[in-house]
C-alpha positions as CSV (number, residue, x, y, z in Angstrom):
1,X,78.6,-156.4,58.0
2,X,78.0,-156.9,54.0
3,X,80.9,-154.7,51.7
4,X,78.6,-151.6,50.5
5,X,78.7,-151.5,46.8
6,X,81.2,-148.7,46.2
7,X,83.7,-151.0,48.3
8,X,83.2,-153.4,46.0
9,X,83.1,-151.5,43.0
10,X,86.4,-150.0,44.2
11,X,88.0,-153.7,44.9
12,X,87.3,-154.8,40.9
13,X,88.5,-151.5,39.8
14,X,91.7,-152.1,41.4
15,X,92.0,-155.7,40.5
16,X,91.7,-154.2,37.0
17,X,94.3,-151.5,37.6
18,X,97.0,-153.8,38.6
19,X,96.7,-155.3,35.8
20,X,96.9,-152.4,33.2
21,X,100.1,-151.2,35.4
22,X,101.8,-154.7,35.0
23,X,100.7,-154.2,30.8
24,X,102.4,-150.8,31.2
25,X,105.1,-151.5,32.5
26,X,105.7,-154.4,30.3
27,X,105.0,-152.2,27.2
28,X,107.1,-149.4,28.2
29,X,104.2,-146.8,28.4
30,X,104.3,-146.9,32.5
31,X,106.4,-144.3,31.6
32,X,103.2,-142.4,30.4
33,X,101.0,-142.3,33.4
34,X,104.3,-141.4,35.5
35,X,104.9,-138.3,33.4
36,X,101.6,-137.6,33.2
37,X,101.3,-137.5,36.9
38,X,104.1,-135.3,37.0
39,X,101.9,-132.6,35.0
40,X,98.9,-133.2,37.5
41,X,101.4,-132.2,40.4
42,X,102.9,-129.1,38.4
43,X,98.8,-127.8,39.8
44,X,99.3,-129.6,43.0
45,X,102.3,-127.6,44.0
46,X,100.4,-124.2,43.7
47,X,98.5,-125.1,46.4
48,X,101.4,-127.6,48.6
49,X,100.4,-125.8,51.9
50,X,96.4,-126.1,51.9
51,X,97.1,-129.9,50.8
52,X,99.5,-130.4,53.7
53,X,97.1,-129.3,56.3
54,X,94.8,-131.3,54.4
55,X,96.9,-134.9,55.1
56,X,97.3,-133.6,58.8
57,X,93.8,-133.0,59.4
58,X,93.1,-136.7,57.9
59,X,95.7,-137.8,59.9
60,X,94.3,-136.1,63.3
61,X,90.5,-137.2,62.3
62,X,91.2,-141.0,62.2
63,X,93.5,-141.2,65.8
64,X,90.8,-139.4,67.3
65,X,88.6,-141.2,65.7
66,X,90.6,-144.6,67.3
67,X,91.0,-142.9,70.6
68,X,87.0,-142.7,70.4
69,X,86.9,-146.7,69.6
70,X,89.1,-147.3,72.6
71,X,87.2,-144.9,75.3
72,X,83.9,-146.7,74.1
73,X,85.1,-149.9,74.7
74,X,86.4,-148.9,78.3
75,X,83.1,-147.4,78.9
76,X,81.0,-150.5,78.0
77,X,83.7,-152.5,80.3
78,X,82.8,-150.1,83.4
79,X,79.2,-150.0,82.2
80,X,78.8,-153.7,82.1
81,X,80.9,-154.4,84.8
82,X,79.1,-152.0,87.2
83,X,82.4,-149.8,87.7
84,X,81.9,-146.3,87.4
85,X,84.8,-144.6,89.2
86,X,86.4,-143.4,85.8
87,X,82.9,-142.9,83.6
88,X,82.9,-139.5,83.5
89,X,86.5,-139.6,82.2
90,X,85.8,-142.1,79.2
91,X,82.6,-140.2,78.4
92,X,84.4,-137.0,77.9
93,X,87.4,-138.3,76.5
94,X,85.0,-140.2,73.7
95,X,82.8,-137.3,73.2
96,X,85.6,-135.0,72.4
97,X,87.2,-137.6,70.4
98,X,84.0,-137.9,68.2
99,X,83.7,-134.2,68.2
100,X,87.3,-133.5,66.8
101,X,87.2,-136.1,64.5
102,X,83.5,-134.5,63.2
103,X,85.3,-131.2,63.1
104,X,87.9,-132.1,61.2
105,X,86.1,-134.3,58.9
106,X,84.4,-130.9,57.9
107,X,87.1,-129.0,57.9
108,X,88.9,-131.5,55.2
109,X,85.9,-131.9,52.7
110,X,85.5,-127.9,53.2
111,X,89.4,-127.3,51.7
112,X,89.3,-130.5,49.6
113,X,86.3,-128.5,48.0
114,X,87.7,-125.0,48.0
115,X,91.8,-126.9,46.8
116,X,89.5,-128.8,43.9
117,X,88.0,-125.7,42.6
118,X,90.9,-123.7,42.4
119,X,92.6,-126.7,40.8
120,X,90.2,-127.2,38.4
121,X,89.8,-123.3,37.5
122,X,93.7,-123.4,36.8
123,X,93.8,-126.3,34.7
124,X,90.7,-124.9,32.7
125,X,91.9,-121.4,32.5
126,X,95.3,-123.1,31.7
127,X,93.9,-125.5,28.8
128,X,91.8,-122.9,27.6
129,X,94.3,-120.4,26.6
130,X,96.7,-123.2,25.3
131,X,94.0,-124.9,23.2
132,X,92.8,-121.1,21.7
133,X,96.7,-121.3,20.8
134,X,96.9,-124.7,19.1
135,X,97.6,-124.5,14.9
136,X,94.3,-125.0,13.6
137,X,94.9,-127.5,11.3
138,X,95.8,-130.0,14.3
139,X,93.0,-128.9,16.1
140,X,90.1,-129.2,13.5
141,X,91.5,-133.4,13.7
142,X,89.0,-133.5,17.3
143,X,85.3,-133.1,17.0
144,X,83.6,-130.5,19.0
145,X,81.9,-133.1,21.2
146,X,85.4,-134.8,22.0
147,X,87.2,-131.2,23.1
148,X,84.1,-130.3,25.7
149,X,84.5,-133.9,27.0
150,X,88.1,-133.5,27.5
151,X,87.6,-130.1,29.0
152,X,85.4,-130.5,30.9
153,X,85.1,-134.0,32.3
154,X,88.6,-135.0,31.8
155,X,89.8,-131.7,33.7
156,X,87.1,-132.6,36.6
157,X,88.7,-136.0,37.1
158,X,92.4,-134.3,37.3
159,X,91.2,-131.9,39.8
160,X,89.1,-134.1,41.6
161,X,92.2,-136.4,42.1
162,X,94.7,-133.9,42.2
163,X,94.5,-132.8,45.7
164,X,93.9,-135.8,47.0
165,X,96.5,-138.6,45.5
166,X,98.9,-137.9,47.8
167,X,97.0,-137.2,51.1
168,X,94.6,-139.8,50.9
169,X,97.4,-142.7,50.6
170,X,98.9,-141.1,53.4
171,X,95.5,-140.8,55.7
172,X,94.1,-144.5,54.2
173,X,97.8,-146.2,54.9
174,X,98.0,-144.6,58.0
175,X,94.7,-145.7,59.3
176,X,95.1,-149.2,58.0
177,X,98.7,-149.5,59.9
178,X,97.1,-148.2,63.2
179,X,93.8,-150.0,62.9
180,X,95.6,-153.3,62.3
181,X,98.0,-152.7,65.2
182,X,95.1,-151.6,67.5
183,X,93.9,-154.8,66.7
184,X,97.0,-157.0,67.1
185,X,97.7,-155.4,70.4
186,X,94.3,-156.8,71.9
187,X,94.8,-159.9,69.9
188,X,96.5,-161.2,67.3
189,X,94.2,-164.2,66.1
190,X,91.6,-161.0,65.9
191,X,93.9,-159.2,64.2
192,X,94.8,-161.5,61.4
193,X,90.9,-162.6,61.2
194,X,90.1,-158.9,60.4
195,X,92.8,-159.1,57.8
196,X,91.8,-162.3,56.1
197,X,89.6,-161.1,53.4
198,X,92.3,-159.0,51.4
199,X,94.7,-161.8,49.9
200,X,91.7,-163.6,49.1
201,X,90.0,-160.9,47.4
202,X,93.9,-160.4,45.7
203,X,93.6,-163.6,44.3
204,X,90.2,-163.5,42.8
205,X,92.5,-160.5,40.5
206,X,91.7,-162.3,37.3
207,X,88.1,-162.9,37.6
208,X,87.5,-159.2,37.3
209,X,90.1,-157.9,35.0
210,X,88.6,-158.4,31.0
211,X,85.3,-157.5,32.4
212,X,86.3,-154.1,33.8
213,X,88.4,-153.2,31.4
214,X,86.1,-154.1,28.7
215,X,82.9,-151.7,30.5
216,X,85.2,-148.9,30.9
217,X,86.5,-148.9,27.1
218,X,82.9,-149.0,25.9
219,X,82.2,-146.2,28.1
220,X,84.5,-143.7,27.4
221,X,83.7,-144.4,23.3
222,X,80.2,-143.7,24.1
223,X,80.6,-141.1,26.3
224,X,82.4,-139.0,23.4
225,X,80.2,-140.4,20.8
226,X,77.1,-139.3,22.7
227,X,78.3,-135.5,23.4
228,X,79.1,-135.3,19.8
229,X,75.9,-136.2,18.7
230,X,74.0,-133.8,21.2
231,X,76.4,-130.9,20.2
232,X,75.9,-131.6,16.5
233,X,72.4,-132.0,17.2
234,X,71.8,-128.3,18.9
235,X,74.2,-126.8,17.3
236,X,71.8,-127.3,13.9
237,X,68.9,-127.1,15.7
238,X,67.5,-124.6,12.9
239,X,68.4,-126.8,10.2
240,X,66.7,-130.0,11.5
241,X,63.8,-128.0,12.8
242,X,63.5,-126.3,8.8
243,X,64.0,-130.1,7.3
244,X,61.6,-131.4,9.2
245,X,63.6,-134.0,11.0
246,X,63.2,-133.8,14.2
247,X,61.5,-137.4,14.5
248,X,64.7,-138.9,12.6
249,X,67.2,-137.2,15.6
250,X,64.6,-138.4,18.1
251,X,64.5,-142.1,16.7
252,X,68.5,-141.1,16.9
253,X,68.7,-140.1,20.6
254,X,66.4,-143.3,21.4
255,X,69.2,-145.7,19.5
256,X,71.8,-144.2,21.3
257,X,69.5,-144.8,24.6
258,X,69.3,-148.4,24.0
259,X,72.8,-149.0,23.3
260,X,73.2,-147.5,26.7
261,X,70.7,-149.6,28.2
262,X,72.1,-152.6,26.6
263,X,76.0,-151.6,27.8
264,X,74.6,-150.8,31.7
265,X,72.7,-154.2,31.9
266,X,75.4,-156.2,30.9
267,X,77.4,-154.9,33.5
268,X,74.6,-154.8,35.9
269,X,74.7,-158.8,35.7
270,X,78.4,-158.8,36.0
271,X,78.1,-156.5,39.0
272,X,75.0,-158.5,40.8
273,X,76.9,-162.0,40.2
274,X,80.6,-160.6,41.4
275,X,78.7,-158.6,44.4
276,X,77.2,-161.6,45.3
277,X,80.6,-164.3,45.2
278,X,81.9,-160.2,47.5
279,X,79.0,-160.4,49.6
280,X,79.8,-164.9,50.4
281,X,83.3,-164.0,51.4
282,X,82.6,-160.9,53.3
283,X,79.9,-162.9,55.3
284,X,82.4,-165.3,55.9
285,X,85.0,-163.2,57.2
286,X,82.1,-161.6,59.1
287,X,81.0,-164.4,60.8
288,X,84.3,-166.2,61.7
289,X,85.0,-163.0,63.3
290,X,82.6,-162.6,65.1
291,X,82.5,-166.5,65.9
292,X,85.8,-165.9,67.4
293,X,85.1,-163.5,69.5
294,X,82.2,-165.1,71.3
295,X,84.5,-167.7,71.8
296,X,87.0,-165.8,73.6
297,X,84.1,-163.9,75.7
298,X,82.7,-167.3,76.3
299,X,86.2,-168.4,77.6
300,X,86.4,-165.2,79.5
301,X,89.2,-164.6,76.6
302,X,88.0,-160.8,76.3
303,X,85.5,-158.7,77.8
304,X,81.8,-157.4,76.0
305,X,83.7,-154.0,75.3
306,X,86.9,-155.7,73.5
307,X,84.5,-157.8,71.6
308,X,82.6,-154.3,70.4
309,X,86.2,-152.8,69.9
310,X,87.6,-155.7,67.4
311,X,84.2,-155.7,65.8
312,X,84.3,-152.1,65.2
313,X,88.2,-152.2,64.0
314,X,87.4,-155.2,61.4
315,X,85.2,-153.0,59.7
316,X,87.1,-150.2,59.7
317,X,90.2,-152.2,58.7
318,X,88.1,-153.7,55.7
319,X,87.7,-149.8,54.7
320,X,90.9,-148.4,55.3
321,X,92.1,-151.3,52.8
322,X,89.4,-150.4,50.5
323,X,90.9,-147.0,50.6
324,X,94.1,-148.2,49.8
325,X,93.2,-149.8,46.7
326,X,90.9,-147.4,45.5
327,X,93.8,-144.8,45.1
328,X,95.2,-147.2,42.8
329,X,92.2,-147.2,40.0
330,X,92.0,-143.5,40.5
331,X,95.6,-142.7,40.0
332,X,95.4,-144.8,36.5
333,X,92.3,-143.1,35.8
334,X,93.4,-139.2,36.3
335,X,96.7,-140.1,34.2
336,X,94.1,-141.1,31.7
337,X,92.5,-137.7,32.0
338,X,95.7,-136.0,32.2
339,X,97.0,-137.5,29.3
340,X,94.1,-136.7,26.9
341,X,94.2,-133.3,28.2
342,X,97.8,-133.1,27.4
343,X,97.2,-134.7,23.7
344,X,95.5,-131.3,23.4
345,X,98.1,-128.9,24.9
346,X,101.3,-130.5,23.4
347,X,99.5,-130.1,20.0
348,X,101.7,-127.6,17.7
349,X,101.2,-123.9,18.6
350,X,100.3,-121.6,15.9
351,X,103.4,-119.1,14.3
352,X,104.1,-116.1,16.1
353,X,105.9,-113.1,14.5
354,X,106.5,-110.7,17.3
355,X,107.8,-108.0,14.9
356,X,104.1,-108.0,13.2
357,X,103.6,-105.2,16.2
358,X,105.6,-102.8,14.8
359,X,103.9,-102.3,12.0
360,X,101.0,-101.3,13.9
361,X,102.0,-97.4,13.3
362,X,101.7,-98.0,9.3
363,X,98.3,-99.2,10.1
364,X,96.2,-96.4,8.7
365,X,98.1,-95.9,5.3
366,X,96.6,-99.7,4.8
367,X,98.3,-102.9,3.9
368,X,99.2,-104.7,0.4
369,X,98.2,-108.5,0.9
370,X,100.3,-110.8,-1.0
371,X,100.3,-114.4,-2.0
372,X,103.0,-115.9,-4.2
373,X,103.5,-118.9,-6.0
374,X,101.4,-120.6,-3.2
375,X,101.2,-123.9,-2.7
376,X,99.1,-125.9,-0.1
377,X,97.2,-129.5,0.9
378,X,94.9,-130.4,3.7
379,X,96.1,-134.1,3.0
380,X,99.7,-135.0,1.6
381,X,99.5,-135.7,-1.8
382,X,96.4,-134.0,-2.6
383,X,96.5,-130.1,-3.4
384,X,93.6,-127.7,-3.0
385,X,95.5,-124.6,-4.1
386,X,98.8,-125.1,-6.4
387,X,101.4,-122.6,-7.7
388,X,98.6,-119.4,-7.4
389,X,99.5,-115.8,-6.7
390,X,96.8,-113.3,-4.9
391,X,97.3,-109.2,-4.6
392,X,94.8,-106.8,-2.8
393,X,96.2,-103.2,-2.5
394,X,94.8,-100.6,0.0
395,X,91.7,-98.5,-1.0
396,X,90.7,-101.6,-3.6
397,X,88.0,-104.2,-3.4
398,X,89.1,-107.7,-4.9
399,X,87.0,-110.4,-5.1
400,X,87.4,-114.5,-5.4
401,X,84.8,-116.3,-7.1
402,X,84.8,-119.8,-8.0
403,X,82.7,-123.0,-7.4
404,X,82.0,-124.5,-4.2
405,X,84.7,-126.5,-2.8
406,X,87.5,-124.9,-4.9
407,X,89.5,-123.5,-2.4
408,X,87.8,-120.0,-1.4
409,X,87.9,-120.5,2.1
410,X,91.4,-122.0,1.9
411,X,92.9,-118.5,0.8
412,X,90.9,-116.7,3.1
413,X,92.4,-118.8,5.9
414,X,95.8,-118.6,3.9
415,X,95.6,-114.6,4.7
416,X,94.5,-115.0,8.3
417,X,97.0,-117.1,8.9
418,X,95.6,-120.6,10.3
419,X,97.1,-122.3,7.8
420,X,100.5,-121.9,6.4
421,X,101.3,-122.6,2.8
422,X,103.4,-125.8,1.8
423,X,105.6,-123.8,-1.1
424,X,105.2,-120.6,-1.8
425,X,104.9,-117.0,0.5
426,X,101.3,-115.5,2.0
427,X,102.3,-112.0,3.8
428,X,101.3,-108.4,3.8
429,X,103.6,-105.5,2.8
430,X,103.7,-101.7,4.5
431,X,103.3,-98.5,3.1
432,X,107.2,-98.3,3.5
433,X,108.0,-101.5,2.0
434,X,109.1,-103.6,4.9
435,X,107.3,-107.4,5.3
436,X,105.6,-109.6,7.5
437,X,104.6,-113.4,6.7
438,X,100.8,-114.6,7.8
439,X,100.7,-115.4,11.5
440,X,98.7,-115.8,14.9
441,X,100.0,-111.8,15.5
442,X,99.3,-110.6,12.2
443,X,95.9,-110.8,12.6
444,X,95.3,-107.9,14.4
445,X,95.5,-105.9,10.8
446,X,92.2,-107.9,10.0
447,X,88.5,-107.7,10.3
448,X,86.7,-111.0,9.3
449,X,83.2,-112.0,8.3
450,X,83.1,-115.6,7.9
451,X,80.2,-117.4,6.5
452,X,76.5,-118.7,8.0
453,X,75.6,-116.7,11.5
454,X,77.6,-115.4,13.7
455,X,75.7,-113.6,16.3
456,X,75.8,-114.7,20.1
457,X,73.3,-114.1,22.9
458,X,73.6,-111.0,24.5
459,X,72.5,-107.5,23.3
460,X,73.5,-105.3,20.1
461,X,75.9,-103.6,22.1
462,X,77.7,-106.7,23.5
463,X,77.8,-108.7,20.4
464,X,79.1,-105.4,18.8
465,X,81.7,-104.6,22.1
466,X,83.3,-108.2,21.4
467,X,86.1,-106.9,19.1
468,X,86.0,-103.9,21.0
469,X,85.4,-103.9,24.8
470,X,86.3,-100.0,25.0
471,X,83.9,-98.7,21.8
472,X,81.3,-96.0,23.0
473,X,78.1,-96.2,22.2
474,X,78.3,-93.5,19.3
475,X,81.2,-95.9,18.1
476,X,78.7,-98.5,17.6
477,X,75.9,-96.6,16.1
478,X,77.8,-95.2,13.5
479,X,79.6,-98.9,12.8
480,X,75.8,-100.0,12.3
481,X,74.7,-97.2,10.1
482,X,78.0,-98.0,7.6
483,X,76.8,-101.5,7.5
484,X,73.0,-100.5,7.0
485,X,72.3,-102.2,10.3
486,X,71.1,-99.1,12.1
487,X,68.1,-98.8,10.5
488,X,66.8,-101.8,12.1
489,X,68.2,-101.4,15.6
490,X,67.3,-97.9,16.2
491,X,63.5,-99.6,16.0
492,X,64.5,-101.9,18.6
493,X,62.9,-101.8,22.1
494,X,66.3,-101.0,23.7
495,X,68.3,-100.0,20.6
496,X,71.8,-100.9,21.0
497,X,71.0,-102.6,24.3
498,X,68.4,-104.9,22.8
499,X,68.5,-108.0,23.7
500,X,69.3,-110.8,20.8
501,X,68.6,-113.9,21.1
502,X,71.4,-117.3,20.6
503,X,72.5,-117.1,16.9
504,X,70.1,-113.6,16.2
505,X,67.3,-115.1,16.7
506,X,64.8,-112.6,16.3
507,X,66.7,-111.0,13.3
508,X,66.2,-112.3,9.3
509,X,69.8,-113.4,7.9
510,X,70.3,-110.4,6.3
511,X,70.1,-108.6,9.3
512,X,72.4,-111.2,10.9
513,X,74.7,-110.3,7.9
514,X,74.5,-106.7,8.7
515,X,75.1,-106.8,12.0
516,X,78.0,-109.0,11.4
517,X,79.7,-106.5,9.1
518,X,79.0,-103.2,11.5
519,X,81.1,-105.4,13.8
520,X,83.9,-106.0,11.4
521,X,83.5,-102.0,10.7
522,X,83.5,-101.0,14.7
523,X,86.9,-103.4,14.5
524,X,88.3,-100.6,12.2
525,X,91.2,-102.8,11.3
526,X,93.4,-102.2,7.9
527,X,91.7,-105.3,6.0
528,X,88.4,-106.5,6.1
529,X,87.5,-110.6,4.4
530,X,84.2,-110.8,3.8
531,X,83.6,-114.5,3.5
532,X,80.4,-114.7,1.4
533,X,78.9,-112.5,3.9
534,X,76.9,-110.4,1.9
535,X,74.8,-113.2,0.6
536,X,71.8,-112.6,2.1
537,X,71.4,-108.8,1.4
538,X,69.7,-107.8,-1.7
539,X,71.6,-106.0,-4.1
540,X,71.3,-102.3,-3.4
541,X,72.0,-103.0,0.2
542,X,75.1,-105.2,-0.5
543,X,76.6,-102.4,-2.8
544,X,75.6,-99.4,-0.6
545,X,77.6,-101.4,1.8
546,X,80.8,-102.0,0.3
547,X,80.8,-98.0,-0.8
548,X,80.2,-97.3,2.7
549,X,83.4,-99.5,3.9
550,X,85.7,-97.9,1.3
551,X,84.2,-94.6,1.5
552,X,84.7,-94.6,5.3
553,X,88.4,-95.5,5.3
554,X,89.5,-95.0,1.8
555,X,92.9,-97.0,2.5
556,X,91.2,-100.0,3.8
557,X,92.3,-103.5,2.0
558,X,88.8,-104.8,1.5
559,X,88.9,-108.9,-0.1
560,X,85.5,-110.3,-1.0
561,X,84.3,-114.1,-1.7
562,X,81.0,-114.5,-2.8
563,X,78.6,-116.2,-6.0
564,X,76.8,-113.0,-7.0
565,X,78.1,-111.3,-10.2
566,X,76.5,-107.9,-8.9
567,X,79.5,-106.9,-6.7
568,X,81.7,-107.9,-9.2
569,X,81.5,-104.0,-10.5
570,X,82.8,-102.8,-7.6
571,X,86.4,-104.6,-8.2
572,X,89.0,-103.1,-8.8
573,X,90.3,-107.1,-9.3
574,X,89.0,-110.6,-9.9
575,X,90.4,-113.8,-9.0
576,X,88.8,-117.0,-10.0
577,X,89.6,-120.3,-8.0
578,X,89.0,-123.0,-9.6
579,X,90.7,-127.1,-9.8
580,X,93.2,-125.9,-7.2
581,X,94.5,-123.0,-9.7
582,X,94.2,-119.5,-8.6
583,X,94.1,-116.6,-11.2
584,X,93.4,-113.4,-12.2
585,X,90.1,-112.8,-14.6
586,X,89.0,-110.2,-16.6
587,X,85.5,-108.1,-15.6
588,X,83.7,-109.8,-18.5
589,X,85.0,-113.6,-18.0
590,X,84.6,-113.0,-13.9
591,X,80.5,-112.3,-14.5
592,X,80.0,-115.1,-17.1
593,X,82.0,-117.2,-14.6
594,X,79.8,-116.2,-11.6
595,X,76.6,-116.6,-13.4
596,X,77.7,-120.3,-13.4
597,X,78.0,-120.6,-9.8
């Protein structure tokens, strides 16, 4: 009987793993996949019981499945030797063997399925709130295409293998021991025979290792190459659609194809060359086998039914040892998994300040937002913002201007508190004096509008509801009439519950702007950063706006970035970024300056 492809597949893959465990071990990083395996079982534990009963069922499936074996070769004995004073008995005993062994066959892949799910929901839901948690600046070092990867295929292969590490070694040694001493008990010849092909294909080891190793790097770079392109690609679908470009990504998608095509032919030839040396050997073992035991029937050695019974256990032995060493390339593999996932998790957590709560009561006299003497660089050595003070009192609208790339953005993120200076102090102060620095907690004190669309699929009322699950709908509508916004939606088939399409489609950017702000306004927090995100409105409407904020909650701390010299009037102060330097402008200088940008 010729090795079926995955057996073979799982034969180089092991020869390839024993080799990266004997380069791990020499380089010290064996340590690695140990430790990582000791976070896959931290989720394995949860569910101990379920994967207990799990090994036992394997366990019970394959001796009944061997008690089956055994009562069919009994029963071709009586058959062929015209006996029949115990058939009834054999058929029974083989029929209920086949029919446990169905049943619990079932029963495992139904709790593998419903242990795999949970596993992978808790290591998801796990990575998920950990990765929300990780400082930003060590998380913007990953593409988007190489977190989804890692979250979602990485976390499939730990909780794919998670469950069954351990009870599939058990089941697979178990029925290789049994099998081989089934065997050995009929016949020891038969028994080694069956057994033959394993040091052989042991040896062969270094045939297959560069090979494998070499497909399986080349994989995993495309694999995350690929998804980032795609999720580049449709996340600016607009843009390429506007530009015109869409042939350019296609002629892209097709180069990435071909590469592909090249990478799976090449190992196509390596696997149709090495399956055929696999497919020589295991005919050879086959047929000395089998040559074997027509001798010994011929001698009268054994009887038809032994002969079916060793032919039956060879092949099953040949699995049961393919078992065995495919645990061994899937154990390397899930540390591989586990340990990019933990890369992500064991990133530094962003700063917590616990006693940012209490302040919570001072919220509605507003809050004073400070930055002194602030220093800070995305890159050692290379400062975007240097020695720069910032102040924005409650009830005041302060803008930063400056050019493109100048460091905007960085002080916005300076006051939300994803970034931390490198000298200097960014924190807000009370209406009773006391003081909190920037923070993950702080945040809550903050309504943000960042820049470019930020509408999600859904309706008004959900997009709207997302800073505020608990808002009533009057909540809302008067939200969108401070932002302007209402006079669009009310016209809406649906209103509030109108349905908006992914990134507002449907709605012009102003009205994406708009809608945007009346969520920041439903927010009702103490500041509000409006990140250039009055761009698209036309005058009037952008200062009818801002009085509407101000107006609404005269003690709200309201910080403004933008180009347009028209909101400039509105200020009660200016800042102008500009060569890393942050400073306070006069009305006049701050429009001449804006003009410029």
């Amino acid at each position: 009987m010729e090795k079926s492809e995955d057996v073979k597949g799982e034969n180089r893959a092991f020869f390839s793993s024993i080799q990266t465990i004997r380069e791990k071990r020499k380089d010290g990083s064996f340590r690695e996949v140990i430790d990582d395996w000791r976070w896959i079982f931290k989720y394995t534990k949860r569910h101990k019981f379920a994967v207990l009963f799990y090994t036992v069922l394997g366990v019970l499936s394959t001796t009944f499945g061997l008690v089956a074996s055994v009562a069919g070769k009994y029963l071709i004995d009586i058959i062929t030797g015209y006996e029949t004073s115990k058939l009834g008995l054999l058929i029974a005993i083989m029929l209920g063997s086949a029919a446990f062994s169905l049943l619990f066959s079932n029963l495992i892949n139904r709790l593998s399925t419903k242990i795999g799910i949970n596993i992978n929901n808790d290591i998801q839901a796990d990575i998920f709130d950990q990765i929300i948690d990780v400082d930003w600046k060590a998380i913007s070092e990953y593409s988007s295409g190489d977190l989804l990867n890692r979250f979602n295929n990485d976390v499939n292969t730990v909780s794919r293998n998670a469950i069954s590490w351990l009870p599939s070694i058990i089941i697979a040694i178990y029925n290789f021991i049994v099998t081989f001493a089934l065997i050995w008990h009929y016949n020891k010849i038969m028994a080694l025979l069956a057994f033959a092909s394993a040091p052989i294909l042991l040896l062969m080891s270094k045939y297959f290792i560069g090979k494998q190793r070499e497909y399986s790097k080349k994989v995993k770079e495309m694999g995350s190459r690929m998804m980032g392109f795609e999720v580049e690609t449709f996340y600016n679908f607009d843009t390429i659609k506007s530009f015109g470009i869409m042939e350019s990504y296609g002629n892209k998608l097709r180069q990435w194809q071909r590469k592909f095509k090249k990478l799976s032919l090449e190992y196509n030839l390596f696997v149709i060359k090495t399956n055929v040396f696999m497919s020589v050997l295991g005919m050879i073992v086959q047929y000395a086998a089998f040559g074997y035991c027509l001798y010994l029937m011929w001698s009268g050695g054994i009887s038809f039914g032994t002969m079916t019974l060793f032919l039956e256990q060879r092949a099953r032995l040949s699995s049961a040892f393919s078992s065995v060493v495919g645990i061994v390339p899937n154990f390397l593999t899930s540390a591989v998994s586990a340990h990019r996932i933990r890369e992500l998790i064991e990133l530094p957590r962003e700063k917590h300040l616990p006693e940012s709560a209490e302040l919570m009561k001072l919220a509605e006299d507003g809050f004073e937002v400070r930055l002194d003497n602030v220093d800070f660089s995305y890159v050692e050595d290379h400062k975007v913002i240097g020695g720069s003070g910032f102040r924005a009192a409650p009830g005041e609208i302060v803008a930063i201007i400056g050019p493109s790339g100048g460091g905007k953005t960085t002080m916005i993120r300076l006051m939300l508190g994803l970034i931390h200076p490198d000298e200097g102090r960014a924190y807000l102060t009370a209406s009773d004096g006391s003081e909190v620095e920037m923070n993950a907690d702080s945040r809550v004190f903050f309504s943000y509008v960042p820049q470019g669309n930020t509408v999600l699929s859904g309706t008004v009322a959900e997009n709207m509801r997302m800073v505020r699950e608990d808002a009533t709908d009057e909540e809302i509508i008067e939200a969108l009439k401070v932002a302007c916004a209402w006079d669009f939606i009310e016209k809406l088939d649906g209103g509030i519950y109108a349905k908006v399409g992914e990134r507002g489609k449907g709605f012009s950017e102003g009205q994406a702007q708009r809608l945007a702000i009346a969520r920041a306004v439903l927010r009702d927090a103490p500041i509000l950063l409006l990140d250039e995100a009055t761009s698209a409105l036309d005058v009037t409407t952008e200062r009818q706006v801002l009085r509407n904020i101000i107006g609404q909650k005269p003690n709200k701390t309201c910080i403004v970035t933008t180009h347009r010299p028209t909101v400039l009037g509105l200020c009660e102060r200016i800042y102008l970024v500009k060569d890393g330097a942050v400073r306070e402008a006069d009305e006049q200088e701050s429009s001449l300056l804006a003009m410029e940008f």
